[in-house]
C-alpha positions as a Python dict, from the first residue, in 0.01 Angstrom:
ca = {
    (1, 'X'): (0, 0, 0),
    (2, 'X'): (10, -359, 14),
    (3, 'X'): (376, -484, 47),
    (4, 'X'): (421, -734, -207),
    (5, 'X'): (735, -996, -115),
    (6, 'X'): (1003, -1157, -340),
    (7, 'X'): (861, -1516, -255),
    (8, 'X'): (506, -1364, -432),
    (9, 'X'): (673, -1231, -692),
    (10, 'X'): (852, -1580, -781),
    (11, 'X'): (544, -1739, -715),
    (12, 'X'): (353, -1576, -980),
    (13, 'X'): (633, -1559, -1226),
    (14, 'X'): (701, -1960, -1180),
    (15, 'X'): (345, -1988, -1316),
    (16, 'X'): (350, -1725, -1507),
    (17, 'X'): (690, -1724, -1753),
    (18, 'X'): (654, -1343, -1702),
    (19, 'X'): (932, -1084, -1608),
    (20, 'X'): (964, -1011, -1271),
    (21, 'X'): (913, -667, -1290),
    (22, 'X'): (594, -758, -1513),
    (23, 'X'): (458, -1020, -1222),
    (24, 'X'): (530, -757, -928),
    (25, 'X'): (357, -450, -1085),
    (26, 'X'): (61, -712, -1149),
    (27, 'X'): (107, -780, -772),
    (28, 'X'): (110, -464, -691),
    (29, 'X'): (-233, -391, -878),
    (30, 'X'): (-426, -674, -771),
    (31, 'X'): (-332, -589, -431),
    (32, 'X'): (-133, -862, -324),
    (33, 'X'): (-402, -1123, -459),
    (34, 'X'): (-237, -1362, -693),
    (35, 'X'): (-549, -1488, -849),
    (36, 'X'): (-612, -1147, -991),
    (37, 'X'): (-269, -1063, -1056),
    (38, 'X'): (-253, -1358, -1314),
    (39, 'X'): (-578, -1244, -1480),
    (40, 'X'): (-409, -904, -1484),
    (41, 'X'): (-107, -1025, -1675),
    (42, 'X'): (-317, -1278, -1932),
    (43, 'X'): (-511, -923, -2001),
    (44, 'X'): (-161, -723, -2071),
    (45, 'X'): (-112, -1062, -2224),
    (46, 'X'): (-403, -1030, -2518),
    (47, 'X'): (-299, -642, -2532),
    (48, 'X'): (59, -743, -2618),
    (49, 'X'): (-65, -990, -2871),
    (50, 'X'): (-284, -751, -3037),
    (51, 'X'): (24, -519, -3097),
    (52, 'X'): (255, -760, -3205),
    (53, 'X'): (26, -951, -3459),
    (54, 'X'): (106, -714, -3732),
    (55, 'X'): (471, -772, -3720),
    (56, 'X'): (667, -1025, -3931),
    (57, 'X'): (723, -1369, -3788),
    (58, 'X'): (995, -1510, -4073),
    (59, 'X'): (1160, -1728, -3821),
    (60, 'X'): (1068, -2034, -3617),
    (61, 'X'): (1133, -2398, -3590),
    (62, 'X'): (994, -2728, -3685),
    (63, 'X'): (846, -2966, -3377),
    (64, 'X'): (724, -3283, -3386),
    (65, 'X'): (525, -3585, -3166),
    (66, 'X'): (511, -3925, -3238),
    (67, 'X'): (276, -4114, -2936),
    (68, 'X'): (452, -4415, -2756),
    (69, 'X'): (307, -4684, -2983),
    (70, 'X'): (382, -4472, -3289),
    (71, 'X'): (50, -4532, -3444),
    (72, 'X'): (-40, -4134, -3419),
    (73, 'X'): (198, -3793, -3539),
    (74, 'X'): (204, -3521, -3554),
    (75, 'X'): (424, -3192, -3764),
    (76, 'X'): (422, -2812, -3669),
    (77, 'X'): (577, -2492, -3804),
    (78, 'X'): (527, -2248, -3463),
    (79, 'X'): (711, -1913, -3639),
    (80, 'X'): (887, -1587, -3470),
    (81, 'X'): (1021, -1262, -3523),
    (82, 'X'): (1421, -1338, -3484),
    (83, 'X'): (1622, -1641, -3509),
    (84, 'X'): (1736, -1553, -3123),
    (85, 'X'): (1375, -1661, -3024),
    (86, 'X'): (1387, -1924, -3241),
    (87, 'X'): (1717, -2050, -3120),
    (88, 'X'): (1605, -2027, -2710),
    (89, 'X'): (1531, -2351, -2565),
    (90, 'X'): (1226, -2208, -2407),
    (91, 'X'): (1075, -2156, -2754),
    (92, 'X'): (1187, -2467, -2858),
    (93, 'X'): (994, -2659, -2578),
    (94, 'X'): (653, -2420, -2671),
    (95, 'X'): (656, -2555, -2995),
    (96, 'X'): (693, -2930, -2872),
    (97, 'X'): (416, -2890, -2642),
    (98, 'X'): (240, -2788, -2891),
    (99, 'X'): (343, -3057, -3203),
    (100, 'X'): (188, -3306, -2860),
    (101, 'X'): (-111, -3104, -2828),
    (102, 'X'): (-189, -3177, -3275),
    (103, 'X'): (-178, -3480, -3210),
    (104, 'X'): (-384, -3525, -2992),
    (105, 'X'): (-645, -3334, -3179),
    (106, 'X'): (-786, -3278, -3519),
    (107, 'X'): (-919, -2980, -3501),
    (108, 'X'): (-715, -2629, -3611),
    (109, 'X'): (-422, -2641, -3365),
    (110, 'X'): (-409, -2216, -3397),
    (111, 'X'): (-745, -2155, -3270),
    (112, 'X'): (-710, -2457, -2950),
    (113, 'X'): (-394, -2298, -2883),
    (114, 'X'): (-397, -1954, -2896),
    (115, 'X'): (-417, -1815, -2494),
    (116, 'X'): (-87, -2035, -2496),
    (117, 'X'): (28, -1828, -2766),
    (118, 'X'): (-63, -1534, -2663),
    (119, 'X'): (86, -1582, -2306),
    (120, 'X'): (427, -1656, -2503),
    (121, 'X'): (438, -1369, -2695),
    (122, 'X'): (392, -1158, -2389),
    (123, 'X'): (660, -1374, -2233),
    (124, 'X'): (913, -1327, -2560),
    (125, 'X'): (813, -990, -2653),
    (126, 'X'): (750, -1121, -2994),
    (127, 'X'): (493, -1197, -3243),
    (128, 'X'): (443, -1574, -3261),
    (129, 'X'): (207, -1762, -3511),
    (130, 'X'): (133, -2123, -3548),
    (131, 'X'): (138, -2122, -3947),
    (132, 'X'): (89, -2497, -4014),
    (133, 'X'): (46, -2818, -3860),
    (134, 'X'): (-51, -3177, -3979),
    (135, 'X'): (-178, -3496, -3825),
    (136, 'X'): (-135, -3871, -3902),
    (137, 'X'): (-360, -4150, -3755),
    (138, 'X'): (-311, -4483, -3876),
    (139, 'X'): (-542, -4710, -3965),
    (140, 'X'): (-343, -5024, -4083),
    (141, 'X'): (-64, -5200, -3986),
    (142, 'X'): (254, -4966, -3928),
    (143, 'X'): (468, -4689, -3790),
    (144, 'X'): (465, -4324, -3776),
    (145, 'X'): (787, -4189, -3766),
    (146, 'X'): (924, -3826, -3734),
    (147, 'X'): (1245, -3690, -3787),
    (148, 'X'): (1360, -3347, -3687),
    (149, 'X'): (1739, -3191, -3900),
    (150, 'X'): (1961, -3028, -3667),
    (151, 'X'): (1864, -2645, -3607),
    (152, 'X'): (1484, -2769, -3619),
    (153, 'X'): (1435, -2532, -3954),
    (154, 'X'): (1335, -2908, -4131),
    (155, 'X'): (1125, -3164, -4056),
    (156, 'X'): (925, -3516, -4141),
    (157, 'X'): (668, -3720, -4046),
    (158, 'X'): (622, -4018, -4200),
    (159, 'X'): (341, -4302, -4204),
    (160, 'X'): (410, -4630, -4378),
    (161, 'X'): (237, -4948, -4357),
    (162, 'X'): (283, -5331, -4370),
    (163, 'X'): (57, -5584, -4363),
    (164, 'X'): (161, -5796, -4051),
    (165, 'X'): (163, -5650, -3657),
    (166, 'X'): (512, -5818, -3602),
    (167, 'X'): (678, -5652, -3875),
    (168, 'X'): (577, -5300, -3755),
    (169, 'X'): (750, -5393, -3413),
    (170, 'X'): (1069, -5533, -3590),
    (171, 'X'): (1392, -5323, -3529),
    (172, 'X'): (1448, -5359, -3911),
    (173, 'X'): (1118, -5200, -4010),
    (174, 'X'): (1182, -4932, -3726),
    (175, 'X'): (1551, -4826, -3910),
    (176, 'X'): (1347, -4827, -4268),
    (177, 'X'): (1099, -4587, -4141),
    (178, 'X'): (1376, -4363, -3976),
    (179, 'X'): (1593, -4391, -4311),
    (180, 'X'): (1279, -4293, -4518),
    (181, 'X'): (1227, -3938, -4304),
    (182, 'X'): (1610, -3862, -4365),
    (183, 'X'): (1573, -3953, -4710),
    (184, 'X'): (1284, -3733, -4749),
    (185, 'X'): (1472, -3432, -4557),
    (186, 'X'): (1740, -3469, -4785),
    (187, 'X'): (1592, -3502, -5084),
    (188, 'X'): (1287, -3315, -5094),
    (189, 'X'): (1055, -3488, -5291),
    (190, 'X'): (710, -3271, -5426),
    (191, 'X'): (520, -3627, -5486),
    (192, 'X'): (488, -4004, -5329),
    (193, 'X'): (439, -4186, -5695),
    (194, 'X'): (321, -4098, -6074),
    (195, 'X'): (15, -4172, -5941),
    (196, 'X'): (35, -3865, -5698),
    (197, 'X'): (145, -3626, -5950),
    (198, 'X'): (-152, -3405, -6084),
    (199, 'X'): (-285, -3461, -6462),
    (200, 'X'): (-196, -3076, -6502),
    (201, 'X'): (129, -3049, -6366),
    (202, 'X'): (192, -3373, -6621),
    (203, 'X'): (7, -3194, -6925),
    (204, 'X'): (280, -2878, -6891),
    (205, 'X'): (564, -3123, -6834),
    (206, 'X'): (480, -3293, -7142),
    (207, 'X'): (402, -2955, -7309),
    (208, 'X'): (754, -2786, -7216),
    (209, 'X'): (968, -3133, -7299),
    (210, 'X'): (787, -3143, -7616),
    (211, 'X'): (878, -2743, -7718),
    (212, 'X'): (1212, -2847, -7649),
    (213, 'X'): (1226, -3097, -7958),
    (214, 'X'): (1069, -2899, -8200),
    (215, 'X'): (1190, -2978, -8516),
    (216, 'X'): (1252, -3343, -8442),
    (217, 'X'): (1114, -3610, -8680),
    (218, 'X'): (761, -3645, -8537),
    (219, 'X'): (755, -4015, -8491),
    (220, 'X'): (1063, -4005, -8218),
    (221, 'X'): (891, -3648, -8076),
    (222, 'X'): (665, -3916, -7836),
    (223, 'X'): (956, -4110, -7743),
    (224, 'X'): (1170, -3844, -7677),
    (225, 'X'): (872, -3693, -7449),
    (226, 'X'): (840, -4022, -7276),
    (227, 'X'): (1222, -4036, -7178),
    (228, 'X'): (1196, -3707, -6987),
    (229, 'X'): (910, -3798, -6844),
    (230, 'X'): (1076, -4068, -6639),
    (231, 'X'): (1357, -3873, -6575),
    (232, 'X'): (1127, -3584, -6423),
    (233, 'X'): (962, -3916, -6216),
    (234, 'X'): (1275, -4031, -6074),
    (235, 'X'): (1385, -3671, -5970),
    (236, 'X'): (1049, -3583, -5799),
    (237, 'X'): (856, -3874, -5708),
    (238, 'X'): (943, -4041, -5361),
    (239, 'X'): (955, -4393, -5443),
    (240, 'X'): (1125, -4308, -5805),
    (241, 'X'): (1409, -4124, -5631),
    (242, 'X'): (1762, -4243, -5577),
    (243, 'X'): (1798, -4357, -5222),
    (244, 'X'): (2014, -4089, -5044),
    (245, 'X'): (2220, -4350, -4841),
    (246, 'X'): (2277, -4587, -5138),
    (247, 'X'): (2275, -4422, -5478),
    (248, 'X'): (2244, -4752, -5671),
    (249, 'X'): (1948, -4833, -5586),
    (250, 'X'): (1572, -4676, -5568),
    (251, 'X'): (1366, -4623, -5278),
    (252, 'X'): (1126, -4862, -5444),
    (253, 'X'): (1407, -5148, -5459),
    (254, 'X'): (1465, -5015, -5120),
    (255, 'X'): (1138, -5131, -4989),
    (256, 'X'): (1107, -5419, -5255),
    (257, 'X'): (1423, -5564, -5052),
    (258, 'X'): (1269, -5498, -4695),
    (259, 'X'): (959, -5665, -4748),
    (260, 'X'): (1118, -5966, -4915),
    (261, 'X'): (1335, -5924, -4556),
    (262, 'X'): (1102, -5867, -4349),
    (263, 'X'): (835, -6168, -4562),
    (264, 'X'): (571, -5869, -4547),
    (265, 'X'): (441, -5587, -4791),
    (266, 'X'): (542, -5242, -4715),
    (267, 'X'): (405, -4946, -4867),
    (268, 'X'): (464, -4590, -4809),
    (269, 'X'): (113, -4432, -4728),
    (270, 'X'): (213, -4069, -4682),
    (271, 'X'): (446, -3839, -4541),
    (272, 'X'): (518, -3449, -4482),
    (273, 'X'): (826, -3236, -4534),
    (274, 'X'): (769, -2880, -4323),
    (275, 'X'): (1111, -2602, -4429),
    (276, 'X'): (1041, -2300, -4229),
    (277, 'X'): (943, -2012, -4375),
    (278, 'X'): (892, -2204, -4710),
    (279, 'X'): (637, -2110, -4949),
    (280, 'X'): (303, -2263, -4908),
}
């Protein structure tokens, strides 16, 4: 039998992430030969993965990338089995190599990823699953910006625009964008504008506001409709929402007074609010 030494064994689990008992009795197979020792383990590897696929992954965290120049971004939800996986800085630094890896692509991040995920749950000894991940590009004048809550359970990613190359490098722009993705974390909106919110989901507003005046004198019924109409706008829609830092003012005065700052336009383009587990 070939004698297989601790340097070996360190060796392959150093490139590996595998146990060492897992790396030597891989050694120990592929007689001594490393090269086939790894292809041993990446086959245990898809066996593991195969096993543990059917078992709940509820847990997980939130990663992000934002490139150097912050003109591309990216927002993943890699989920677990237990909130001690999802709390091990290991896991945590799979999931930002793999937020890098969507944005560097725009193609299905689960399917371009998935012998790396398949090597980690053999590593963890738990199911993992890439549920969701989104991309920003920009095309215009701008930032992407990401921001990340504490616990990584919540996360942003932001794109919003100006119209001038100077403003998007301007330290003031910079702190809007990065107030924007906390305001979004914190306030959760489900739309950018009116303009974002679907005819339906305004048609059973409207429908439910206007049950709840029956019996009102038909000519204030419209009014009455109209009123909670705006109200439902400024608690849903983005730009219609008190600003969580200043609660006098709206995040549309908020980038009215930037852009008058700043001698630019500034619109918000899009963003992204990942919770994990959330509903989808």
């Amino acid at each position: 039998m070939t004698e297989i030494s601790a340097a070996l064994v360190k060796a392959l689990r150093d490139e590996t992430n595998a146990g060492m008992m897992e790396c030597k009795k891989a050694l120990t197979e592929a007689g001594g030969d490393k090269a086939k020792a790894l292809r041993i383990l990446r086959e245990r590897g898809v066996a593991i993965a195969a096993k543990k696929s059917s078992r709940a992954a509820n847990q997980g965290v939130i990663a992000s990338f934002v490139d150097g120049a912050q003109r591309c971004g990216s927002l993943v939800e890699i989920n677990c089995e237990t909130d001690f996986v999802a709390k091990n800085p290991g896991f945590a630094a799979f999931a930002a190599k793999l937020a890098e890896k969507a944005a560097a692509s725009d193609g299905k991040l689960a399917d371009s990823v998935q012998a790396e995920v398949t090597a980690k749950i053999a590593e963890l000894g738990e199911n993992i699953v890439v549920r969701r991940s989104i991309r920003f590009v920009l095309q215009k004048p701008g930032l992407a910006a990401a921001y990340i809550h504490h616990g990584s359970a919540l996360g942003v990613l932001l794109e919003i625009n100006c119209a001038k190359d100077d403003t998007a490098s301007s330290p003031s722009f910079k702190e809007l964008a990065k107030d924007i993705c906390l305001h979004v974390a914190a306030s959760n909106p489900r739309f950018l504008d009116r303009e974002h919110v679907p005819a339906d989901v305004v048609a059973a507003e409207r429908e439910i506001f206007a049950k709840q005046v029956v019996g009102k004198p038909p000519q204030i019924i419209g009014k009455i409709v109209d009123g909670k109409m705006v109200k439902f706008y400024e608690q849903n829609c983005l730009v219609d929402q008190l600003f969580v830092k200043d609660q006098e003012k709206k995040v549309s005065a908020l980038l009215a007074e930037k852009a008058k700052e700043l001698n630019d336009t500034i619109q918000i383009a899009r963003y992204a609010r990942f919770q994990v587990g959330e509903a989808l």
